[in-house]
C-alpha positions, 0 to 999 in steps of 0.5 A: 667322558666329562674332561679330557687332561693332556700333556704337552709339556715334553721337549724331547731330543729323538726327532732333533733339529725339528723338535727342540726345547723352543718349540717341542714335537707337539707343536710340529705338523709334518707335513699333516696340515695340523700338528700333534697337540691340535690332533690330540684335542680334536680327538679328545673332542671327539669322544665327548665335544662338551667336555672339559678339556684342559691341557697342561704344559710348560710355562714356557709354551704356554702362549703357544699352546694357547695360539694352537687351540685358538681355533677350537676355542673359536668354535666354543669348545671349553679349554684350559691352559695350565702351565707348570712352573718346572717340569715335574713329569707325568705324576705332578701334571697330571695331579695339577690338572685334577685338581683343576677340573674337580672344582668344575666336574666334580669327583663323579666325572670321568678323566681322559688322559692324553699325550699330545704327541702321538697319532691315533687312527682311525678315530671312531676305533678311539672313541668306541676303546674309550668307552670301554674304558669309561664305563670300567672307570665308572665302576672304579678301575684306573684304565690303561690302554694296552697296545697289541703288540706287531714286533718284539719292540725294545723301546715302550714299556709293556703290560701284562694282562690278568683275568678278565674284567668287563670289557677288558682285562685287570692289571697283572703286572707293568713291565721295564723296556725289555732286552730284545729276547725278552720282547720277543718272549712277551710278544709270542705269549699273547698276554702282553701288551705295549703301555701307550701311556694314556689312561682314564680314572673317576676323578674319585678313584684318581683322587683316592689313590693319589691319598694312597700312594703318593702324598709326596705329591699331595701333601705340598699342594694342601700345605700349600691350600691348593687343593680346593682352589688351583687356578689358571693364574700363570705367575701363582707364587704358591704353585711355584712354591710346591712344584719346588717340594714335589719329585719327579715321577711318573704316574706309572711309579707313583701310581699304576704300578702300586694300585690294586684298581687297574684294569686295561683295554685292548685297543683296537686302534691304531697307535705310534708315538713316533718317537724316531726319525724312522717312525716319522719317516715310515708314517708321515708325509714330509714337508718341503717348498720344494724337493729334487731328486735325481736316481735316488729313491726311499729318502726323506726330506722335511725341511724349510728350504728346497733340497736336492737329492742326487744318487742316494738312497734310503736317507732322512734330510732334516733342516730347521732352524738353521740346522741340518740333519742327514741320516742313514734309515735305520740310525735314528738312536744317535739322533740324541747323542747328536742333539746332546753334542750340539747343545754343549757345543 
């Protein structure tokens, strides 16, 4: 794989007061040792360490990426930090980035797209998927990795698979989140997969189908005389200038869901986008200085200061920032409503 694009430019609310617009969950460890966005790097790493990796982010985080990548950095890995005016979703970024790395791999090489914010293991799983889906992006496919669905999950979009292609499979159809008897439906059929929402192109095909069908995205970028020349210049006027013209729209709208050249992997690896209280809780070890607790069990804790926890049970404790958080397992979906709250408040 000749370049690794991730995004990092997410501020979601689901994993409140942890994760907020200061400081998104990609910066965040819990209780890992390294956070989201420096595992994605080291897996992206892995896959190829001499590749191109560039990372594209909001403006506004992007000193703090650039602090977290430091290290890898000072290990001689090639990575680059473009930060996007205005948030544009997954579509605009990933073009941007693109363009980036056109100029430095050219239309031949291959493109891993990443999101910063999910965990993957075990990693030599990773790597040998992405193989596959490198060597049907050589022959021209966009490579989705799909998901073997474990429950009728109504949260993540779905794929559903057609014949086979090589080492994986093409496209037949991209699927809304379901209703709960829907999801129970794809997931007795076998042929539906969850959309992880990572992807590999030839930087040709990716270029190719951007012409296709999204020249809302292209166009301001060459009225603009950006798409031979983007740069990592942070206060570029012309970048502002077309984010201001572009829409906001994912890559799964602006492309996947039009084009004929998709082909999906069945991944073999494990994959969580963690995009809950519950999930965190369920996958990741927690952090504390210091945490009590007396004839109580399945709680919890991730904080910054010492917590004591006294006859309850089945409870998730969240202090950051000078917020708390006390939920019930199981009430993860209020969670945004609450951070909405908050923020009005």
């Amino acid at each position: 794989m000749e370049a690794i694009l991730i995004l990092a430019g997410g501020a979601g609310t689901r994993l409140w007061p942890a994760s907020s617009s200061l400081r998104p969950k990609q910066f965040l460890t819990f209780g890992m040792g390294k956070s989201f966005l420096q595992s994605t790097v080291e897996r992206g790493l892995a896959v190829n360490p001499q590749a191109e990796v560039v990372i594209v982010t909001a403006e506004i985080y992007r000193e703090e990426t650039v602090a977290q990548v430091s290290p890898f950095l000072q290990q001689g890995a090639r990575i680059t930090v473009l930060g996007e005016p205005m948030g544009r979703n997954t579509a605009p970024a990933i073009f941007l980035g693109a363009l980036y790395l056109r100029q430095r791999i050219g239309e031949a090489g291959r493109i891993l797209i990443l999101s910063a914010d999910h965990l993957i293991f075990p990693l030599d799983a990773f790597v040998q998927d992405v193989e596959k889906a490198g060597r049907l992006g050589t022959a021209g496919w966009i490579t989705v990795f799909g998901i073997p669905p474990n429950s009728p999950h109504t949260g993540y979009g779905y794929i559903e698979r057609g014949e086979r292609e090589g080492e994986g499979y093409r496209v037949q159809a991209f699927k809304e989140k379901p209703d709960a008897a829907t999801a129970e439906r794809y997931l007795r059929s076998g042929r539906y997969y969850w959309n992880s929402g990572m992807f590999l192109f030839s930087m040709r095909t990716l270029f190719e189908e951007y012409e296709r069908y999204a020249l809302d995205i292209v166009r301001p970028f060459r009225e603009a005389g950006l798409l031979e020349k983007v740069s990592e210049d942070r206060r570029s006027p012309l970048l502002l200038g077309v984010y201001e013209k572009l829409p906001s729209i994912s890559v799964d709208y602006a492309i996947l869901e039009h084009s004929r050249r998709v082909a999906m992997v069945s991944a073999t690896f494990s994959w969580n986008d963690v995009g809950s209280w519950d999930e965190v809780a369920r996958l990741l070890p927690g952090e504390s200085p210091q945490t009590i607790e007396l004839e109580g069990k399945g709680n919890y804790v991730y904080s910054e200061i010492p917590v004591a926890l006294c006859g309850v049970e089945d409870l998730i404790v969240v202090i950051r920032d000078g917020k708390a958080l006390v939920l019930k397992k199981g009430s993860s979906q209020l969670v945004r409503d609450v951070a909405t709250k908050f923020k009005k408040a």
